[in-house]
C-alpha positions as CSV (number, residue, x, y, z in Angstrom):
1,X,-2.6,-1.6,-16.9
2,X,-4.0,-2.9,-13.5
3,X,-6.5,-5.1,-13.2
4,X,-9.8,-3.7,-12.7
5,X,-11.9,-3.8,-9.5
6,X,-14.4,-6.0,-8.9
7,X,-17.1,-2.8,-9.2
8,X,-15.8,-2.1,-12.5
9,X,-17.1,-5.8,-14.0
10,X,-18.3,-5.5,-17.9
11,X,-21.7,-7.1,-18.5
12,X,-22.3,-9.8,-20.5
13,X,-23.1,-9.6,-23.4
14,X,-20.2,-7.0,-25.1
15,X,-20.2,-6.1,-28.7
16,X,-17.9,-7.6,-31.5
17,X,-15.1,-4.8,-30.8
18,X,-15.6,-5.1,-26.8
19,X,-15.1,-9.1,-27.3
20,X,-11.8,-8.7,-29.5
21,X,-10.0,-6.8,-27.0
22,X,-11.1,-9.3,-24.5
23,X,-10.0,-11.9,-26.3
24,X,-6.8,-10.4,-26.2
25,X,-6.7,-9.5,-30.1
26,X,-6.8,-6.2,-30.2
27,X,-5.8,-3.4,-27.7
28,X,-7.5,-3.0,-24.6
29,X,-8.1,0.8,-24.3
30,X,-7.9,1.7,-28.1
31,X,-8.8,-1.4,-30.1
32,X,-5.4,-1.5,-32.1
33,X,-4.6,-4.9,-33.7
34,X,-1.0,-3.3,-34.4
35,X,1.8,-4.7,-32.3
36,X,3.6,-6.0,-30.7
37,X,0.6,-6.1,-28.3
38,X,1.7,-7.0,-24.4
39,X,0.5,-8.3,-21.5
40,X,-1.7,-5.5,-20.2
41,X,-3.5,-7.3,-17.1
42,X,-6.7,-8.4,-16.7
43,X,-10.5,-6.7,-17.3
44,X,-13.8,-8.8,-15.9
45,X,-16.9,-9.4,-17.3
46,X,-19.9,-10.7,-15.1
47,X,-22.4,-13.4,-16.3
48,X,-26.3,-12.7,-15.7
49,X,-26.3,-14.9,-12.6
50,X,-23.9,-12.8,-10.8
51,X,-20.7,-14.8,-12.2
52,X,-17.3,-13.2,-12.9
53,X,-15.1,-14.1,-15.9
54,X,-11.7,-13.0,-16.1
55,X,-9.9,-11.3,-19.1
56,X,-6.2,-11.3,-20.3
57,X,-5.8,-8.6,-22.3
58,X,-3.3,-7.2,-24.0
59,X,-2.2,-3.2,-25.1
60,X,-0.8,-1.7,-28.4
61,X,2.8,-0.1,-27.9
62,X,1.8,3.2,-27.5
63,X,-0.3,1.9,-24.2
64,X,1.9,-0.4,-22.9
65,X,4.4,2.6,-22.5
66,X,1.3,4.7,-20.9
67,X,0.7,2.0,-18.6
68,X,4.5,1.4,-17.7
């Protein structure tokens, strides 16, 4: 999965599921906690003064493959 543009940016604040597959604890694109999860890149988030906060995330197997 490629990082996301700069356009793209998530604002702040997410919701509970949005902040777990930040956090890199669930999958990135389906919100799967079954793994192996892998590196899957990075997603943004932007702070209410204009600020931008980078991500690693991670994806579930069958995403990582999709991504590959």
């Amino acid at each position: 999965m490629a990082d996301t543009a700069s356009g793209d940016a998530l604002a702040l604040p997410v919701d509970g599921q949005l902040l777990a597959r930040l956090r890199g604890v669930a999958c990135i694109t389906c919100g799967s906690t079954d793994g192996p999860l892998a590196p899957a890149g990075h997603r943004y988030t932007t702070t209410c003064l204009g600020g931008r906060l980078g991500w690693a995330v991670v994806a579930c197997p069958a995403h990582t493959e999709a991504a590959a």
